[in-house]
LUMTIPA-178056 format. One record per residue (C-alpha): residue number from 1; residue in one letter; y, x, z. Coordinates in Angstrom, 2 decimals, always signed. Layout:
% residues N
[NUM; A; [Y; X; Z]]
...
//
This chain:
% residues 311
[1; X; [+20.18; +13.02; -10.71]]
[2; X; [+17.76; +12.75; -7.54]]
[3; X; [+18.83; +9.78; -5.16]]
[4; X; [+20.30; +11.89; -1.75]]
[5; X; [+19.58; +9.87; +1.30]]
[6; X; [+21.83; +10.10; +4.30]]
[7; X; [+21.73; +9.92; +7.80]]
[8; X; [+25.08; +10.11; +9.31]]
[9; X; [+28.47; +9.94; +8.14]]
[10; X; [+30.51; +12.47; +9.81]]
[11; X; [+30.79; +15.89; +8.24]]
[12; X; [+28.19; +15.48; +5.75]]
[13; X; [+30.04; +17.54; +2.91]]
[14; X; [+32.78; +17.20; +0.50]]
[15; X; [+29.67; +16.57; -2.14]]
[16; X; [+28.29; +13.84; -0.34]]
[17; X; [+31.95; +11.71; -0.57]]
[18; X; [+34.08; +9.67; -2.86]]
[19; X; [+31.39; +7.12; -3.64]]
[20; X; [+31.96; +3.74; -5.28]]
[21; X; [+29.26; +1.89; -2.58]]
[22; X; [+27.52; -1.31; -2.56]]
[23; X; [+27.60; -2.46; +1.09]]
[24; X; [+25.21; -4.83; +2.93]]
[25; X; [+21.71; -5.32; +4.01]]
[26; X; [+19.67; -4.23; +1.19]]
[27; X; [+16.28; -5.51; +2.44]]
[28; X; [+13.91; -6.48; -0.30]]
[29; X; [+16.83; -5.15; -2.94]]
[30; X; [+16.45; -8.53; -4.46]]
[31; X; [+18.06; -9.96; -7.84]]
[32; X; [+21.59; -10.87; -5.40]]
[33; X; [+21.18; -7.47; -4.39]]
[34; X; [+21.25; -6.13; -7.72]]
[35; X; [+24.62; -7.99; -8.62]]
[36; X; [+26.15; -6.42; -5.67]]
[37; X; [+24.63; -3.07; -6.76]]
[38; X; [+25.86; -3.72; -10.31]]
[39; X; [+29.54; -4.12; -9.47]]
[40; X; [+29.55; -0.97; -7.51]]
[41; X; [+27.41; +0.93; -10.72]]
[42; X; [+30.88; -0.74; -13.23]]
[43; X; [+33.12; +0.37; -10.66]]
[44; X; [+31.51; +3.99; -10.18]]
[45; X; [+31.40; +4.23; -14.20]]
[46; X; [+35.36; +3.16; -14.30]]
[47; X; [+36.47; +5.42; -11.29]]
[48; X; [+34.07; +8.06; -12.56]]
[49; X; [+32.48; +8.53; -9.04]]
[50; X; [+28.91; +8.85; -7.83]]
[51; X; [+26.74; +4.92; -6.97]]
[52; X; [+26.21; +4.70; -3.54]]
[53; X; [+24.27; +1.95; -1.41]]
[54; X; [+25.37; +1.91; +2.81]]
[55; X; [+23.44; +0.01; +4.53]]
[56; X; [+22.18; +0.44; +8.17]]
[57; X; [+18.86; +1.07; +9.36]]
[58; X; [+17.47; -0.39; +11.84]]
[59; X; [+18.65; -3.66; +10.79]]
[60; X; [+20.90; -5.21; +13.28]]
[61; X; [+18.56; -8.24; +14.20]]
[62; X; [+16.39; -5.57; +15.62]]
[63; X; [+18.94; -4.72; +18.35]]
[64; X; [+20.42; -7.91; +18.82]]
[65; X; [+16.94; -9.58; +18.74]]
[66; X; [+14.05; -7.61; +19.78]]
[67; X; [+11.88; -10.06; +20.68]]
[68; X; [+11.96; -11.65; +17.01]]
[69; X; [+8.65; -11.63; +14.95]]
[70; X; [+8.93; -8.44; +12.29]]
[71; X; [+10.70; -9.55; +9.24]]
[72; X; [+11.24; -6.62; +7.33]]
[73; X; [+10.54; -6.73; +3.37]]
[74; X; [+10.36; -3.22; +2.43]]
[75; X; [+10.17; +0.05; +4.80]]
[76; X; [+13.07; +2.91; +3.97]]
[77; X; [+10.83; +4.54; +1.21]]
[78; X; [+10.20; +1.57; -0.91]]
[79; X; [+14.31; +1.12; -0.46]]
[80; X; [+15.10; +4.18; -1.80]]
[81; X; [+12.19; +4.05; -4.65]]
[82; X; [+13.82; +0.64; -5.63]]
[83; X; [+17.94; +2.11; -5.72]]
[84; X; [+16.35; +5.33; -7.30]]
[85; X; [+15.40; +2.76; -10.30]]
[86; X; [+18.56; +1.39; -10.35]]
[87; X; [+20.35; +4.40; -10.74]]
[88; X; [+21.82; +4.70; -7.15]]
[89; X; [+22.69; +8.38; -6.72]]
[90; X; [+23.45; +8.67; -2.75]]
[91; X; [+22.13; +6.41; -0.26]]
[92; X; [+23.62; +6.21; +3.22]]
[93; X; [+20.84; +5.30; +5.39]]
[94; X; [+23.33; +4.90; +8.55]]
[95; X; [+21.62; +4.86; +12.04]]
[96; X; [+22.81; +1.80; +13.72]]
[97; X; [+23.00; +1.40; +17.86]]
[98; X; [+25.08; +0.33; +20.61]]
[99; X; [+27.97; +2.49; +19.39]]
[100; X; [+28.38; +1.42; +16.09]]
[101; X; [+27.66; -2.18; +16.98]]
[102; X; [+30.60; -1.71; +19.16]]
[103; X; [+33.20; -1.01; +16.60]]
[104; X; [+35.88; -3.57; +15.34]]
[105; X; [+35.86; -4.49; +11.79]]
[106; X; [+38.48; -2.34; +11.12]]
[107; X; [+37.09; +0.82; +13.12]]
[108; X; [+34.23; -0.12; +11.21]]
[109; X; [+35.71; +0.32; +7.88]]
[110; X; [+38.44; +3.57; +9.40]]
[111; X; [+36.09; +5.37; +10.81]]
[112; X; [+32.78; +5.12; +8.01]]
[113; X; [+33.73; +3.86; +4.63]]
[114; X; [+37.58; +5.97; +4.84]]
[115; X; [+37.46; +8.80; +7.09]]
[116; X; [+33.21; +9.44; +7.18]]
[117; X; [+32.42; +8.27; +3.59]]
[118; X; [+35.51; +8.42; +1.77]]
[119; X; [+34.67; +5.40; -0.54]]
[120; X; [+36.38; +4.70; -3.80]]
[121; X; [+35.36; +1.52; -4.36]]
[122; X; [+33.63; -1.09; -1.83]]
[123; X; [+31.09; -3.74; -3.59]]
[124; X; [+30.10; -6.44; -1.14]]
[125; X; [+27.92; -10.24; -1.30]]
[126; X; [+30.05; -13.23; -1.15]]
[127; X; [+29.02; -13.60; +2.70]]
[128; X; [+28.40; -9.77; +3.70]]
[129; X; [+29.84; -9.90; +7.47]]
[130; X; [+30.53; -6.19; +9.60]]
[131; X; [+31.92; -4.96; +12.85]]
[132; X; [+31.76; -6.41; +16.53]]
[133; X; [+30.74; -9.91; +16.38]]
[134; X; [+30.64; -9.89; +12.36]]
[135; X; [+34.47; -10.74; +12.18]]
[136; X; [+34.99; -8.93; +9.14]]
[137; X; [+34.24; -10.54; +5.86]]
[138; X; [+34.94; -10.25; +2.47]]
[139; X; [+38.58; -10.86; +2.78]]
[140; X; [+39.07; -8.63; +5.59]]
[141; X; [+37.38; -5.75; +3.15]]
[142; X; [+39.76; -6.32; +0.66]]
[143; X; [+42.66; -6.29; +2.77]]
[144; X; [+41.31; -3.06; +4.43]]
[145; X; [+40.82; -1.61; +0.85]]
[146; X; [+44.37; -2.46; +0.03]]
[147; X; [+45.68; -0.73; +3.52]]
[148; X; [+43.49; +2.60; +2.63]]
[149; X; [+43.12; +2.92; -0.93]]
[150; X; [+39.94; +1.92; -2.00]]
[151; X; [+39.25; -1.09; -4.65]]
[152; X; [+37.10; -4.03; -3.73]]
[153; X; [+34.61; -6.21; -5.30]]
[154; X; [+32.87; -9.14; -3.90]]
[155; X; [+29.64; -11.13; -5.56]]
[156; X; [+28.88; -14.86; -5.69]]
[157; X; [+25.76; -16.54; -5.19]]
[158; X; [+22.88; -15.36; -7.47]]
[159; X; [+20.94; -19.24; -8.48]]
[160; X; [+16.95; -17.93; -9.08]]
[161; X; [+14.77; -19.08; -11.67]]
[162; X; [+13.50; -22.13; -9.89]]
[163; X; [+17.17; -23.09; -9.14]]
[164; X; [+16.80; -22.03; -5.32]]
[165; X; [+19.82; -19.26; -3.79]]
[166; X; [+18.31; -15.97; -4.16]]
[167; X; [+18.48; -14.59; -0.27]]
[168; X; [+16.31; -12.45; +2.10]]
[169; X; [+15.75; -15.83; +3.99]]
[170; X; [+13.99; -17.88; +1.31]]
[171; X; [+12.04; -14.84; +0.09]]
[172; X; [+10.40; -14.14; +4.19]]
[173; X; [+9.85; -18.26; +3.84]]
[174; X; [+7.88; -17.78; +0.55]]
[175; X; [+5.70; -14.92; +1.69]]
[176; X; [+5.53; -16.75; +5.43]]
[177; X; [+4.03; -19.87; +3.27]]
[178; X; [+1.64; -17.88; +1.15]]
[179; X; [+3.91; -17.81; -1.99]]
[180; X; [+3.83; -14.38; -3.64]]
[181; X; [+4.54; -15.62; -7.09]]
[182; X; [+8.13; -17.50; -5.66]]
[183; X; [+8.84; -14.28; -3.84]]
[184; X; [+8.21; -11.94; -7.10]]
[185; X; [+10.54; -14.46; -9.18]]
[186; X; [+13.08; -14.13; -6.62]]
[187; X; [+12.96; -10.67; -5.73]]
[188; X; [+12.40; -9.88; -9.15]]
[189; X; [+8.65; -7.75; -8.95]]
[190; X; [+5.88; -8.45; -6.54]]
[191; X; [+6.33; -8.25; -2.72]]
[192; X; [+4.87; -5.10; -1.69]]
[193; X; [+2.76; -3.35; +1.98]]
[194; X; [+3.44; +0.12; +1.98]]
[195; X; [+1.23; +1.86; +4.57]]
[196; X; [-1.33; +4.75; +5.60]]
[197; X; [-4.61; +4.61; +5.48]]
[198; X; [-6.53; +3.79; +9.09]]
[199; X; [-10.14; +3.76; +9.94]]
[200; X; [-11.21; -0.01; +11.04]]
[201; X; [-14.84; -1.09; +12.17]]
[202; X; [-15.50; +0.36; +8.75]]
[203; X; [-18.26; -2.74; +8.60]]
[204; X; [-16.89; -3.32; +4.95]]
[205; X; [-18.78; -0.51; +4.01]]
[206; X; [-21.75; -0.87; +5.15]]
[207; X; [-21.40; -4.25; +3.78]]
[208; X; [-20.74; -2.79; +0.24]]
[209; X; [-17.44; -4.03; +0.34]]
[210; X; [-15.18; -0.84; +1.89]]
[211; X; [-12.03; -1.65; +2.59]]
[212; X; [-8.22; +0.20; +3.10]]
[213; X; [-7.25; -0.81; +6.41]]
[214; X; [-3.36; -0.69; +6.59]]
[215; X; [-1.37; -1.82; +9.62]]
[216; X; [+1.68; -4.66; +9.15]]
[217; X; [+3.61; -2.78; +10.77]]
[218; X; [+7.67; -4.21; +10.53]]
[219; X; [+6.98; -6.26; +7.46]]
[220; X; [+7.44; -9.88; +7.56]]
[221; X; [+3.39; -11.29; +8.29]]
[222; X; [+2.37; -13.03; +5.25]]
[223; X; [+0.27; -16.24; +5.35]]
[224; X; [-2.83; -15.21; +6.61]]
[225; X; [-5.98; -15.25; +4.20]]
[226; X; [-6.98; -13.41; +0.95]]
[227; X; [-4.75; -11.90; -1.70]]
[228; X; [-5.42; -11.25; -5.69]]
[229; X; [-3.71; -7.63; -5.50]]
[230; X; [-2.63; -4.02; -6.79]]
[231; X; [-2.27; -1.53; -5.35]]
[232; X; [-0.33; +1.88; -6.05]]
[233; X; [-2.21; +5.49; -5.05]]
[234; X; [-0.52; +8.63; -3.87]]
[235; X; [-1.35; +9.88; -7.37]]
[236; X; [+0.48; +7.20; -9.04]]
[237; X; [-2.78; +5.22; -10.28]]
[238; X; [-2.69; +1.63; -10.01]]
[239; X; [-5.86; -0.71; -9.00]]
[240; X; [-6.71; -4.25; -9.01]]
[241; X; [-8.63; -5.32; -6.12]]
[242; X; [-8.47; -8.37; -3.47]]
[243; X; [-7.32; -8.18; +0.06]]
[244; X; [-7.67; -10.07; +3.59]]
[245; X; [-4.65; -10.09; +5.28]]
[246; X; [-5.54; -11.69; +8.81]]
[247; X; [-7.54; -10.80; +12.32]]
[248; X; [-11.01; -10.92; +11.03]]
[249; X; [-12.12; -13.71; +13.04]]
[250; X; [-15.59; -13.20; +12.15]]
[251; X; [-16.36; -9.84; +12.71]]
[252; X; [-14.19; -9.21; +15.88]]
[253; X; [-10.16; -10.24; +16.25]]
[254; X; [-8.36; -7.57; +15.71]]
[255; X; [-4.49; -7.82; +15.01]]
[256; X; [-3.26; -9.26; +11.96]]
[257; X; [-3.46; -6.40; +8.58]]
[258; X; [-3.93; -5.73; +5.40]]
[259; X; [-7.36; -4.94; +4.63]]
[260; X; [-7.77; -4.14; +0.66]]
[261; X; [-11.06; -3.76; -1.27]]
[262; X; [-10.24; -1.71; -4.50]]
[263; X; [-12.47; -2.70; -7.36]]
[264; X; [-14.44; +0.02; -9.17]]
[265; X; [-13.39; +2.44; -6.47]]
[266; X; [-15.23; +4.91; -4.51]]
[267; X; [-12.64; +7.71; -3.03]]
[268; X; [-12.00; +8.64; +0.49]]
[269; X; [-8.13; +7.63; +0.64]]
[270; X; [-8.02; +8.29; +4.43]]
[271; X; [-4.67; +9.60; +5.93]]
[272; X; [-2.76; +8.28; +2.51]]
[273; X; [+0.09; +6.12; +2.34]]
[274; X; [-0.97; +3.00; -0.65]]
[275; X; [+1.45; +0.47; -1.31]]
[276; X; [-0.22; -3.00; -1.87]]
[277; X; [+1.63; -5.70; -3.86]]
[278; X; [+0.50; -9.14; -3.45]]
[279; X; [+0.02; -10.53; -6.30]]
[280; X; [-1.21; -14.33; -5.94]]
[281; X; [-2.75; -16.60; -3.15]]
[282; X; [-6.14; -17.50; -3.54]]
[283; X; [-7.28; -18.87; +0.14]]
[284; X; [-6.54; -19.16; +3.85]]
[285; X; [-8.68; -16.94; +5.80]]
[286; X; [-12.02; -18.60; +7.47]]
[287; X; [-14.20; -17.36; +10.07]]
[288; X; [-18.05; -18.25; +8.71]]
[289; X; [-20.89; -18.46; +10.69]]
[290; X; [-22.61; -15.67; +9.20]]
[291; X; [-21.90; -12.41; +7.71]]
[292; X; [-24.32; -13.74; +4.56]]
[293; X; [-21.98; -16.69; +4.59]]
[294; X; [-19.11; -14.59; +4.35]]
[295; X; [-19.91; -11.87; +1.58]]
[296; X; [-20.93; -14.96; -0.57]]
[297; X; [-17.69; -16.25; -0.23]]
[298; X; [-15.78; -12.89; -0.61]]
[299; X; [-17.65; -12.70; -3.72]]
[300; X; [-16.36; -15.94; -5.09]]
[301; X; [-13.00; -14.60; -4.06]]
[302; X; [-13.29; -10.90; -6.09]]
[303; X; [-14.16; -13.10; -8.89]]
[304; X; [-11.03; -14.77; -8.60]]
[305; X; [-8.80; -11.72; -8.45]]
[306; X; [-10.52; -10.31; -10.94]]
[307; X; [-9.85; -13.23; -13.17]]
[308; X; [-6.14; -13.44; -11.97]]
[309; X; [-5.52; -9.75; -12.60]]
[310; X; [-7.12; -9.58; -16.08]]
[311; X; [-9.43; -6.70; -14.48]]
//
């Protein structure tokens, strides 16, 4: 079955309730997440109910914190891509705002999971928080799910290959430090830039290096410099290529994006959405004091993608 995403919770049809639901921020869907998934997917095979995922969108740091840098790991399509491969069937995407930021734990839990949702079963991480001032917690779920009917599970720490607490945190702090490979163990496949197409100073290709220019947008800003990559077409193809995430402080500032060169590629991709997963770290990004200076270099750096990505 299709993954149904959805909005809202009130009225949205008798087909659309009686989920068992992971609950939580989902962002990045990394191997934690999956636990807390997984309980939900035993519980929804035991209750013989659909898997659903509620989460809200924007994330609440966004409204509470506005001013913060952007920290996001994956955009809303990418999330439901990733659930879709888990074998999520219903996704509440739920709009969060002043008025649901205003409700108690327990109105919280009344008014979406019961009366708006009608969940069956209520999967949650061992330090998921929700309602006014994050009073409820884990315990206050499964006292709610006692009061209304619906079972509760709750997840413990997931320990990553490298011994670290899988979290959103540590994954932002590995891509932040120029770390893809630490982020892919922990989130379990590469981090990922989904984004359309822009035209830049197209200078790239006059160069004989064109580019996909594609803006950061929400996404957490990786360490700036160049990238060993691949990078997913609307058509499905994949292609290895390098990248230069940064300003382009030799050509002319510009704000900090993703700028991919796609080896062996020659298509005007204009106006389509790519998704560029970084693959491994290969320098910081320079400003040289010529443009020859430069392409030498970027040379030295295709050769090392190519090298890195077998291509």
């Amino acid at each position: 079955m299709a993954l149904q995403v959805f909005h809202h919770w009130r009225d949205i049809g008798d087909a659309a309730v009686g989920a068992a639901v992971a609950f939580g921020n989902f962002d990045g869907v990394h191997l934690g997440h999956q636990e807390v998934i997984g309980q939900a997917a035993e519980a929804a095979y035991r209750l013989g109910a659909p898997l659903g995922v509620v989460t809200l969108e924007p994330h609440p740091q966004r409204l509470f914190h506005p001013d913060d840098p952007p920290s996001r790991l994956m955009n809303p399509h990418q999330l439901a891509r990733a659930l879709a491969q888990l074998g999520v069937e219903k996704l509440y995407l739920l709009p969060f705002g002043q008025q649901m930021a205003g409700l108690t734990d327990r109105e919280f839990v009344e008014d979406i999971l019961v009366l708006g949702l009608g969940v069956r079963h209520v999967a949650v991480g061992f330090n998921s928080t929700f309602g006014k001032d994050r009073t409820g917690d884990p315990d206050a779920m499964r006292r709610y799910g006692e009061e209304f009917g619906f079972s509760v599970s709750v997840s413990a720490a997931v320990t990553g290959p490298d011994g670290l607490k899988i979290s959103s945190t540590e994954i932002r702090h590995a891509i932040r430090e120029g770390d893809p490979e630490r982020a892919a163990r922990l989130l379990g496949r590469p981090f990922a830039i989904e984004g359309l197409v822009v035209k830049g100073q197209q200078l790239g290709r006059k160069l004989g290096i064109p580019t996909a220019n594609v803006s950061l947008d929400e996404y957490v800003t990786p360490r700036l410099g160049v990238y060993a990559t691949r990078t997913r077409l609307r058509d499905g193809r994949h292609l290895p290529g390098v990248a230069n995430i940064g300003m382009n402080p030799t050509t002319g500032t510009v704000e900090p994006r993703l700028e991919v060169w796609l080896f062996d590629f020659d298509e005007d991709i204009y106006g389509e959405v790519i998704e560029t997963e970084l693959i491994a770290f290969i320098r910081p990004e320079e400003k040289f004091p010529t443009i020859e200076e430069m392409l030498e270099v970027i040379a030295t750096d295709a050769g090392k993608a190519r090298q890195i990505l077998g291509a």
